[in-house]
Every structure is written in structure tokens, then in C-alpha cells.
C-alpha positions as CSV (number, residue, x, y, z in Angstrom):
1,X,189.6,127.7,64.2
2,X,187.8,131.1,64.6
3,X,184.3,131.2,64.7
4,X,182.6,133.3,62.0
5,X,180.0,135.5,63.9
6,X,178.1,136.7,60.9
7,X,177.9,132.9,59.2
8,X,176.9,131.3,62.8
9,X,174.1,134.0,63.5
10,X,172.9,133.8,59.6
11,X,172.5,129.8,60.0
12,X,170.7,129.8,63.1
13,X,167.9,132.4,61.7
14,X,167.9,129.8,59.0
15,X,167.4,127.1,61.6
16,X,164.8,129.5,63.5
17,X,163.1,130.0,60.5
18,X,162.9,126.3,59.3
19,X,161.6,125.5,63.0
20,X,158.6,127.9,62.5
21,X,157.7,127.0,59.4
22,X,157.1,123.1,60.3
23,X,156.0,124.1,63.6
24,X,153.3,126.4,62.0
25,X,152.5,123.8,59.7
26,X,151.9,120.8,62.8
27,X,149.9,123.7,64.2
28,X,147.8,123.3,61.1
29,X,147.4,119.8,61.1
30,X,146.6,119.5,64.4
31,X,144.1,122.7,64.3
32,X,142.1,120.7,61.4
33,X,140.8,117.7,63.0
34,X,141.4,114.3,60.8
35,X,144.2,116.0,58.8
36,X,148.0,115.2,59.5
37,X,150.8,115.1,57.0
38,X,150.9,111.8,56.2
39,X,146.7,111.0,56.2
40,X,143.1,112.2,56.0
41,X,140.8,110.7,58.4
42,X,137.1,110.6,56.6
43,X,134.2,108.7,58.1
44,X,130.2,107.7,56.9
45,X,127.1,105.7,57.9
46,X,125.7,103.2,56.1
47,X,123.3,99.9,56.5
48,X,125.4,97.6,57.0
49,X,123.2,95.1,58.3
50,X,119.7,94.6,58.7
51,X,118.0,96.4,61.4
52,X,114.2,96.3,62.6
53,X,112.8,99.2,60.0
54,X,116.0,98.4,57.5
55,X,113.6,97.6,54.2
56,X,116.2,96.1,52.7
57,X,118.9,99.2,52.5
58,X,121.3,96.7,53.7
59,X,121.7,96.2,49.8
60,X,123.1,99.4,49.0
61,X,126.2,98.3,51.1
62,X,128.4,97.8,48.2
63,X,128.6,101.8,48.0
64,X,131.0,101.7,50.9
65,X,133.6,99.5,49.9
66,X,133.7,100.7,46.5
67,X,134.4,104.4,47.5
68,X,136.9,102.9,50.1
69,X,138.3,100.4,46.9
70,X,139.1,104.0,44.9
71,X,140.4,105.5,48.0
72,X,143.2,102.6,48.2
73,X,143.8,102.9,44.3
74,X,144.3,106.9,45.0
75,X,146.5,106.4,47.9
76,X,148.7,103.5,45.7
77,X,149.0,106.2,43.5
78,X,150.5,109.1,46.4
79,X,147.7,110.1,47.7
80,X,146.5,113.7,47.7
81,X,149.2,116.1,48.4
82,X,151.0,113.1,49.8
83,X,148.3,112.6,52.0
84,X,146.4,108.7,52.5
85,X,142.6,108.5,53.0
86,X,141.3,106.9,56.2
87,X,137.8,106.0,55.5
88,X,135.9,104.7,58.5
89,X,132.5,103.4,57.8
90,X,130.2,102.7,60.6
91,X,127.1,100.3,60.5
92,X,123.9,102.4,61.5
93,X,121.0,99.8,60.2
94,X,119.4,102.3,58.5
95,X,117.9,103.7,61.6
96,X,118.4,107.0,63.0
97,X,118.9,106.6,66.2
98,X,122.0,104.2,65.5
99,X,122.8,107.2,62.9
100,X,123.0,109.6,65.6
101,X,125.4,107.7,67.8
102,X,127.5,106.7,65.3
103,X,128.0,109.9,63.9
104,X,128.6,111.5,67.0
105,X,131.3,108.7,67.7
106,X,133.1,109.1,64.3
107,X,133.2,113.2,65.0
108,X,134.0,112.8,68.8
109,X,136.5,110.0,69.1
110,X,137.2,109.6,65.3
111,X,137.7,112.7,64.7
112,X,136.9,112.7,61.2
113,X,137.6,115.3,59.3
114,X,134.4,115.1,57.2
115,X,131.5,112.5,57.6
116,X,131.8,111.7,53.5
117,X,128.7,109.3,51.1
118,X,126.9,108.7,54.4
119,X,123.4,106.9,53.2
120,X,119.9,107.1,53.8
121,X,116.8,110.6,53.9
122,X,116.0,109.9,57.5
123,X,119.5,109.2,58.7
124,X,121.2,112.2,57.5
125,X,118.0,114.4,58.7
126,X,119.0,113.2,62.5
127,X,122.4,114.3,62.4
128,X,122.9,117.5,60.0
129,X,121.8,119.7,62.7
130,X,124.3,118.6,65.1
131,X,127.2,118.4,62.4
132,X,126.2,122.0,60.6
133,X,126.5,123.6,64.5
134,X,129.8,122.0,64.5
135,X,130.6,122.7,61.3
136,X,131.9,119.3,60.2
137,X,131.3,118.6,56.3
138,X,128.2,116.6,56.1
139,X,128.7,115.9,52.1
140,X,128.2,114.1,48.9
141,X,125.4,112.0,50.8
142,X,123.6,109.2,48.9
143,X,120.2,110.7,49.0
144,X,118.5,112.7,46.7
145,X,116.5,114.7,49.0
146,X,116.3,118.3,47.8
147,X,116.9,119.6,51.6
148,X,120.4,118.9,50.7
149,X,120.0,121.5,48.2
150,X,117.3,123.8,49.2
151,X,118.4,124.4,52.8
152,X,122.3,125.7,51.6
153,X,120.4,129.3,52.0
154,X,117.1,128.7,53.5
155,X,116.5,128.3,56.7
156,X,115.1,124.2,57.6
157,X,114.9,123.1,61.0
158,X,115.2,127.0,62.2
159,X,119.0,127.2,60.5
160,X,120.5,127.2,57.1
161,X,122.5,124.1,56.6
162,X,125.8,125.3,54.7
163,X,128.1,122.6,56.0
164,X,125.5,120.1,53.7
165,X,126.3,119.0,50.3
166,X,124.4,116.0,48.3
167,X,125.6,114.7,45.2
168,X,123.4,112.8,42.9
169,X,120.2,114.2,41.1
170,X,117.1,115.4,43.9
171,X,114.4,112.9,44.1
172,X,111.8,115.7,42.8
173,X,113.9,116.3,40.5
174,X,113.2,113.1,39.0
175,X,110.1,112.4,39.8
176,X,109.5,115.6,37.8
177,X,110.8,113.9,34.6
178,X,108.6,110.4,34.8
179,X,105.5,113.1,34.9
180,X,106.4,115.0,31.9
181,X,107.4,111.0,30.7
182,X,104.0,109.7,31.6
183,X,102.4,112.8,30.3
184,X,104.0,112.4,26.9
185,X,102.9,108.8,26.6
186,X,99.2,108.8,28.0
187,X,97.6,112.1,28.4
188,X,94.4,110.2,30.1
189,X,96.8,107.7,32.6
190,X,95.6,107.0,35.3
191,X,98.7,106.7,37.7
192,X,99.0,104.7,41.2
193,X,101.8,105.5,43.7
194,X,103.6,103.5,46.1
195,X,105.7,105.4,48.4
196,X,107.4,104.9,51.6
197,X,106.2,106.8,54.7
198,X,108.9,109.4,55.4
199,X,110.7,112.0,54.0
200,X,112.2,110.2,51.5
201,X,108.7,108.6,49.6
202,X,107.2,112.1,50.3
203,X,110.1,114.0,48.1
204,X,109.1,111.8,45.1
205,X,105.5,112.1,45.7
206,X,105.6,115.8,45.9
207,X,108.0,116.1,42.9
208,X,105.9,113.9,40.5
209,X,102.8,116.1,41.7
210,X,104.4,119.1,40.3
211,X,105.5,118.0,37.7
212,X,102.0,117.1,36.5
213,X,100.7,120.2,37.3
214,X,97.7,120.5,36.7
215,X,96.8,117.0,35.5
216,X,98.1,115.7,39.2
217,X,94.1,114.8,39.5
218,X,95.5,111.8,37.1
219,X,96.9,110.5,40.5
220,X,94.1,107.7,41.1
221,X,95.4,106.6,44.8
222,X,99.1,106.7,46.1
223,X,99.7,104.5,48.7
224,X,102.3,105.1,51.6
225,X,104.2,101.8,53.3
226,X,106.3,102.1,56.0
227,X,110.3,100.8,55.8
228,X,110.2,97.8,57.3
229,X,106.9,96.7,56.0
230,X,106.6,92.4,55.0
231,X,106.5,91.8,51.4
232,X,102.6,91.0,52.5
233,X,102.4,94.4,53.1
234,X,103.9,95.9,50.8
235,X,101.7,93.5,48.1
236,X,98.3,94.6,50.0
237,X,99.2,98.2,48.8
238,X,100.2,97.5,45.0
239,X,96.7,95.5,45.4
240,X,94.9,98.2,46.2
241,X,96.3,100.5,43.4
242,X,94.8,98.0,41.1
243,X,91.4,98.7,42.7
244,X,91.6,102.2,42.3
245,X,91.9,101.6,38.0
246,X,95.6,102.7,38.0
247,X,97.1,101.7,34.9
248,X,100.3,103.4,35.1
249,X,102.4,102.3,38.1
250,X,104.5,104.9,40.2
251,X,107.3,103.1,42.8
252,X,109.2,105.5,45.1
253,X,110.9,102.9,47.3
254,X,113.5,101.5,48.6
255,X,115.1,98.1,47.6
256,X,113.2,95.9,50.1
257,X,109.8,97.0,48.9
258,X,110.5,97.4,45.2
259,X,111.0,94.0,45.3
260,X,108.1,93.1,46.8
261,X,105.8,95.5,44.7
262,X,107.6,94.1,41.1
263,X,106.7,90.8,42.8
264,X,103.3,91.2,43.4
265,X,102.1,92.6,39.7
266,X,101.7,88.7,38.0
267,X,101.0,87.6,41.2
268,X,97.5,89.6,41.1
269,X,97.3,89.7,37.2
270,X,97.9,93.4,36.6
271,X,100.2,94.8,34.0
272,X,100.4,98.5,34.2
273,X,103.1,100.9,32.6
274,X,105.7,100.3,35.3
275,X,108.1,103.1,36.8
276,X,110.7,102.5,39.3
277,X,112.8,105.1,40.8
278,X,116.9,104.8,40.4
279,X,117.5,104.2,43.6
280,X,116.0,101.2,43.6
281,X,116.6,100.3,40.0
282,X,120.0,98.2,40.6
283,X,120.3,95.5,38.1
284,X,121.4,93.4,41.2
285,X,117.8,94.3,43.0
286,X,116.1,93.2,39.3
287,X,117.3,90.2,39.6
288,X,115.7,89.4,43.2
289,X,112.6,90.1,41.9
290,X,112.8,88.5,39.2
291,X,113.4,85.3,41.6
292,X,110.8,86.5,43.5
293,X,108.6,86.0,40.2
294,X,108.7,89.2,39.1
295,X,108.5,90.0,35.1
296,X,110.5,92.8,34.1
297,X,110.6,93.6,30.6
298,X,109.3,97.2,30.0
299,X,110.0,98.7,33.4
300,X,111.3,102.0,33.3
301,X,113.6,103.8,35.4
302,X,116.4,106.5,34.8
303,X,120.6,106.5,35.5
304,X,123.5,109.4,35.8
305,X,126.1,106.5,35.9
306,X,127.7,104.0,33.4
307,X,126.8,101.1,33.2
308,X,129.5,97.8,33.6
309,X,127.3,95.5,31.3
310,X,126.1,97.9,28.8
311,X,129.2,100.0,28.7
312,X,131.9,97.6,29.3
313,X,133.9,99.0,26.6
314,X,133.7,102.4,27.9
315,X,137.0,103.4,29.7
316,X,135.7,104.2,32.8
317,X,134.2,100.9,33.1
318,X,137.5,99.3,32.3
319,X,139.0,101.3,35.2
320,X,136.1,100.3,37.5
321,X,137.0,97.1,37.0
322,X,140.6,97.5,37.4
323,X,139.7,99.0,40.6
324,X,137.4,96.7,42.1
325,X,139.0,94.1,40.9
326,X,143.1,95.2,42.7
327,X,141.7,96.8,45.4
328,X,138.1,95.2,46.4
329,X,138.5,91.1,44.9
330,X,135.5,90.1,46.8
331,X,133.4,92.3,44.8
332,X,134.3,91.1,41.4
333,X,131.8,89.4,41.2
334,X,128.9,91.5,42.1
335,X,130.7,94.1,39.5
336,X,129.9,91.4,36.7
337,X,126.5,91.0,37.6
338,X,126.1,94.6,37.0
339,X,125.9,96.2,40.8
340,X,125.3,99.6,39.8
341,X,126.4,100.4,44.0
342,X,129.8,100.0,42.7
343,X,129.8,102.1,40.1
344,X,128.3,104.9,41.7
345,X,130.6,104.7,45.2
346,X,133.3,104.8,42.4
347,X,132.1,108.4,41.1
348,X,131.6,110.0,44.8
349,X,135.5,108.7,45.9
350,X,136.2,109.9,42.1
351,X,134.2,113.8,43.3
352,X,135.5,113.5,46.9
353,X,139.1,113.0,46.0
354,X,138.6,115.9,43.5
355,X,137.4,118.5,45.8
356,X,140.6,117.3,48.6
357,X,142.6,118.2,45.6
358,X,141.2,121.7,45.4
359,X,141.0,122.5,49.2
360,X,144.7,122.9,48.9
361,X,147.9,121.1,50.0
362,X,146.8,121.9,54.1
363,X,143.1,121.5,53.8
364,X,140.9,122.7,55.9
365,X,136.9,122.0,56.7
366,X,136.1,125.5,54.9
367,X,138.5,125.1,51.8
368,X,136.9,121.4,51.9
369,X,133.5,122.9,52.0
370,X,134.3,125.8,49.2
371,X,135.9,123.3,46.8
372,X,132.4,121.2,46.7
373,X,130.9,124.4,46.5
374,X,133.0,125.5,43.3
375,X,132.9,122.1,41.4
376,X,133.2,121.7,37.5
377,X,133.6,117.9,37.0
378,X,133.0,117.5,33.5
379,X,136.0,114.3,33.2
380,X,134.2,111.3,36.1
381,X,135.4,108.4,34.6
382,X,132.3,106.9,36.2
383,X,129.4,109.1,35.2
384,X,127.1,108.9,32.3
385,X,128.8,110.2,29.2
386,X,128.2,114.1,28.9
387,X,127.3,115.2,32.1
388,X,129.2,117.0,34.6
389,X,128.9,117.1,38.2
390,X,128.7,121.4,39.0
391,X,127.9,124.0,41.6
392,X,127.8,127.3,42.8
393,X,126.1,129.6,44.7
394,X,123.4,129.4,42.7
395,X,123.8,125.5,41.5
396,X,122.9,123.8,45.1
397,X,122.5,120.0,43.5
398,X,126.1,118.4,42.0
399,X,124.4,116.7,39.8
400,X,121.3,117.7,37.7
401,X,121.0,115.4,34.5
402,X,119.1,112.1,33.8
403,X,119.0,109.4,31.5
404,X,115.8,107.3,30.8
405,X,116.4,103.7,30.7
406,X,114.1,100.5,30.2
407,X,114.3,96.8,30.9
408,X,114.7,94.5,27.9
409,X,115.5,91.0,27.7
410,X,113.7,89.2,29.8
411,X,114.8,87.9,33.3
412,X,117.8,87.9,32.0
413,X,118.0,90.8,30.4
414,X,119.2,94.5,31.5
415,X,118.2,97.9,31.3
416,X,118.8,99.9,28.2
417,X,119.5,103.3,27.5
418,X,116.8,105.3,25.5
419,X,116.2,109.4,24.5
420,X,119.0,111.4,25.6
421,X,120.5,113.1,28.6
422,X,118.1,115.3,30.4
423,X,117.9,118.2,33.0
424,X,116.6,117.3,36.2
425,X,117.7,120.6,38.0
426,X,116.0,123.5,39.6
């Protein structure tokens, strides 16, 4: 049978052309590091386990598994443009050092595509300059600091830090709100501060001094611990605030010494107006010191997520509990005892998966790092009712709204939502 020049050479340009085309697109994949066509390899730090300075952050390790729990119920569900998430999550006790080495591992012999939630002020201080000059996404980080923010266009450290991104409300910002709170309440207060030693405690501390303006001479002692710090310790400083006449008490810390500090008030018979920052506000952590003889009706704090015992009904909740309960089992029942961790690594895998969406069907670290930068989340299934997680060139912070809440009920009880959704922003 006679072959058909003009048909042969017309399919093999077609062949040719179907060649290039997948070759260009391997070349893609294999250009972005963590992205093939079947997966996206993501990675984080997080305290895992105790380590000598930990203060108790090993408690916020819940976040982890919940963003990886929403991951699997994503990639059940097809994925993102077909594509699975990988998320490898490293142990780095909460201590820099360990933060720098892991980091560099999951970049180096990971080769993650973005280091994604990673926790902890001090932690993600010791590694942004090294992942901005390599320009791996450093982003959605469970801090509050307002470097995250501020440093997108300024320089910190002697560089901008574009490749940076946090995601929940900046510390100052809410520190700003319990000083126009406290202000509202008692013009006259006289206001004691713990705070830890670094970064972190100094955010708040600064944030809660500006927002008083000038009535920050209301500030009667503030009183810096350092992570890591006994319970002892930590009770020697709330004691000492009690000497100074403070009868509004400020807490900027982290699980471990929260604890300790809502501990130590009936244990040295002093009753102040009590306000704890969100971090550390965990209905889970309320309940340790409440065994740790703590009373807790009337502390105050503020949220940005739902809450699973509050808002059970609310269907975001419902779906958090779906989640957890398919795709992380061993957590249902920290979910029902109202482990806020959860619910908030829900919302960042809920942001995270968002932005992949938007990068495009062959991301890339920049179209990653523009799509955070262009968000308009105003549907998280896992966020307070009525805010929106947004930025822009101008709008650094994700997230800049705040609910108050206060602790009724007791022991026993949980916190309650009061006033109405506020701006925490810049």
C-alpha cells in the first residue's frame, strides 16, 4: 500500500508537537522544586516535643495534623489541579537552632516547594533570611508578629523580606484592642504585664503601649520571663505585679506560662481584671489550669476562628468535624474538648489550598507567592463568621479582625463571644 507523504509528514509534526509540549511541561515541573504532575511537596516546623526552652509550645502541636488532616480530605477529593499535597512536618522543639537545621533539611533534601504554617516568633526569625535569599515561600506562619507584615517593603535585618507571609491577626495588633478594652472599662487601671523575653512578649508589650497612648503611664510594672522558665518562676513574677498595685492583669505568653500565671492568682489571693492573649487562650490550655487550681470565670481574651463547642451547629464546624474525624480519628477527641489548634490548622490548609488553586494549574514559587499576595477569602468554612482573610500591596497582614470573648461557667465552662467583630489592622 503506498505511503501518503503529506499524511505521514502531518502526523509526525503532530507527534513532534505533542513531544514538546509534555517535554516543556516536565521541564516545568522539574524547574519548580516540590512540584511534579501528580504531587506538591510542602514542608513546616513545629514543637513537636519538648525541648530545654520549649515553655510548653509542644501544645500547639495539634496545628500540624490538622492542616495535614484537610490536606488528605483535599487530595480524597482530586487534589489541586490533580495534584496531591505532601506535607512534611519536622520537630524543631521550639528552639531555633533545631529550626535552622530542619529548615535547611526540608529545603535542601526535601525540596519543598514552600516551608507552609511553620510555628513559633523566634523560630521563623532564624530562618527567613536564609529562605527570602533563596526565595522559598516562607508563609502563612503561626505567629502574629508584625515583621511578617511590616518587613514585605521595609527593609529588617538589612533586606526586605517579600518571600514572607503570616496569616493570623499581628500581636500589636491585638494588644492594641485590650488597651482601648481596658481603657473603656477603667480609665484609672492600673495594669501589670507578664511577658515573655523575646520578640514575641516584646510585640504585645509594645502594641498594648501604643494603644494606650498616652495613659501607657497606667502600666504599673511588666514583668518579662523567659521560655522555659518553672511554674515557680513564672508565679514569682505574677507575685510581684501584685506588689506593684496592679489590678488589671496583662498575659502575653505562651501556653506553658499562661498556665502557670492563671495558676498562681488564688494561690496568692489576688483577683485582678484578667487578660490573656489568643494564643494562649485554647479551651484545651484552660482546662490545665484550671487543674492546676486556676479560677477562670471572667478572663478575657479574643478569637478570629469558630468555635467547635459554641458553634457546633455552624457548618464549618460540622465539616471540621467530618474532617478530623475521616482523616485524623486520633484527634476526635481533643476536637470535642474544644482544641481551638484544630480549628485554626483547618483554616490555614483551607487559605493554603486556596492560594495553590490561584497559582495556576503549573505553579510556581512566584505565582504561589502572588496568589497570597492577592487574596480575598471571604467563604473559610473555619473562620469567625464575617471576616475575610485579604491582602494586597497595601494589606501586608491576611487577617485583621478580632472578636472579644470571656470565660463563663466555671471550670467547666467555655469562653463566650461578646461585642462584635473588630479591626485589628494597620
Amino acid at each position: 500500500m503506498p505511503v501518503n507523504r503529506r499524511k505521514l509528514g502531518a502526523l509526525l509534526c503532530a507527534l513532534l508537537a505533542t513531544a514538546a509540549v509534555a517535554s516543556t511541561a516536565a521541564a516545568s515541573h522539574r524547574s519548580t522544586p516540590g512540584v511534579t504532575s501528580k504531587k506538591v511537596v510542602i514542608g513546616g516546623t513545629f514543637p513537636l516535643s519538648e525541648g530545654p526552652a520549649t515553655g510548653g509550645a509542644s501544645l500547639y502541636k495539634t496545628i500540624p495534623f490538622a492542616e495535614q488532616a484537610y490536606y488528605a480530605y483535599v487530595n480524597a477529593h482530586g487534589g489541586v489541579h490533580h495534584r496531591k499535597i505532601d506535607d512534611i512536618v519536622l520537630d524543631d522543639q521550639y528552639t531555633p537552632s533545631e529550626t535552622v537545621q530542619q529548615t535547611t533539611k526540608l529545603v535542601e533534601q526535601d525540596h519543598v516547594f514552600a516551608d507552609v504554617g511553620s510555628l513559633g516568633t523566634a523560630p521563623n526569625l532564624s530562618t527567613w533570611g536564609y529562605l527570602n535569599k533563596h526565595k522559598v515561600p516562607q508563609v502563612l506562619l503561626a505567629t502574629g508578629d508584625a515583621y511578617w507584615g511590616n518587613c514585605v517593603h521595609h527593609a529588617c535585618q538589612g533586606s526586605t523580606k517579600p518571600w514572607t507571609l503570616g496569616w493570623q491577626p499581628d500581636y500589636p495588633g491585638e494588644a492594641k484592642l485590650y488597651a482601648k478594652y481596658i481603657l473603656a472599662h477603667n480609665k484609672n487601671a492600673k495594669i501589670g504585664v507578664l511577658y515573655q523575653n523575646d520578640a514575641y512578649g516584646k510585640n504585645y508589650l509594645a502594641g498594648l503601649k501604643t494603644g494606650l497612648g498616652s495613659h501607657k503611664n497606667l502600666i504599673v510594672d511588666a514583668e518579662a520571663y523567659n521560655a522555659g522558665d518553672s511554674a515557680q518562676v513564672v508565679g514569682a513574677h505574677v507575685f510581684a505585679l501584685k506588689t506593684h498595685g496592679a489590678d488589671t492583669f496583662v498575659i502575653f505568653a505562651t501556653p506553658g506560662a499562661s498556665i502557670a500565671a492563671l495558676a498562681t492568682l488564688p494561690a496568692i489571693g489576688w483577683s485582678p481584671v484578667t487578660l490573656l492573649n489568643n494564643v494562649s487562650a485554647n479551651r484545651i490550655f484552660m482546662g490545665l489550669a484550671a487543674k492546676n487550681g486556676a479560677k477562670l470565670d471572667g478572663v478575657i481574651s479574643t478569637t478570629y476562628v469558630e468555635s467547635q463547642t459554641v458553634q457546633a451547629n455552624l457548618p464549618g464546624m460540622k465539616l471540621a468535624k467530618k474532617i478530623i474525624h475521616t482523616y485524623a480519628p486520633n484527634l476526635d477527641q481533643q476536637f470535642a474538648a474544644g482544641d481551638q489548634n484544630l480549628v485554626y490548622g483547618l483554616a490555614v490548609g483551607w487559605t493554603f489550598v486556596d492560594a495553590l488553586k490561584h497559582a495556576g494549574k503549573n505553579p510556581t514559587r512566584k505565582s504561589l507567592m502572588h496568589a497570597l499576595r492577592n487574596m480575598n477569602e471571604k467563604n473559610n468554612p473555619f473562620i469567625y463568621p464575617g471576616m475575610v482573610v485579604k491582602t494586597s500591596k497595601k494589606r501586608t497582614f491576611p487577617m485583621e479582625q478580632l472578636i472579644f470573648i470571656k470565660w463563663s461557667g466555671g471550670n467547666s465552662g467555655d469562653w463566650h463571644h461578646f461585642g462584635k467583630v473588630l479591626n485589628s489592622g494597620h
